[in-house]
C-alpha positions, 0 to 999 in steps of 0.5 A: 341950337344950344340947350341950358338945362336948369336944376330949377329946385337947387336955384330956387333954395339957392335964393331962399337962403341968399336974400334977405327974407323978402315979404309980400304986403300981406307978408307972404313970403317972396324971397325965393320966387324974386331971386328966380325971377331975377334969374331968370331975367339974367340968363339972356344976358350971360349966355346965348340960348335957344332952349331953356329947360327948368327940372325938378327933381 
């Protein structure tokens, strides 16, 4: 059984920062939710998880 602990908040401004401001049509701004999003899709490719666990701290 493998456990990946995520420290959610540290990737989610992470991205904020990384990316480009990206906007909404409404411009509502989803930059940082896209990135996560991303990452999260990428996890499985890189590792091999039974359990993921998101903290906010």
């Amino acid at each position: 059984m493998t456990l990946t602990i995520i420290d959610t908040f540290g990737f989610l401004f992470r991205n904020f920062y990384a990316l480009p401001p990206l906007k909404s049509k409404d411009g509502f701004p989803t930059g940082m939710i896209t990135g996560f999003l991303n990452f999260i899709a990428s996890l499985g490719k890189e590792f091999e998880t039974d359990y993921l666990v998101f903290t906010l701290d």
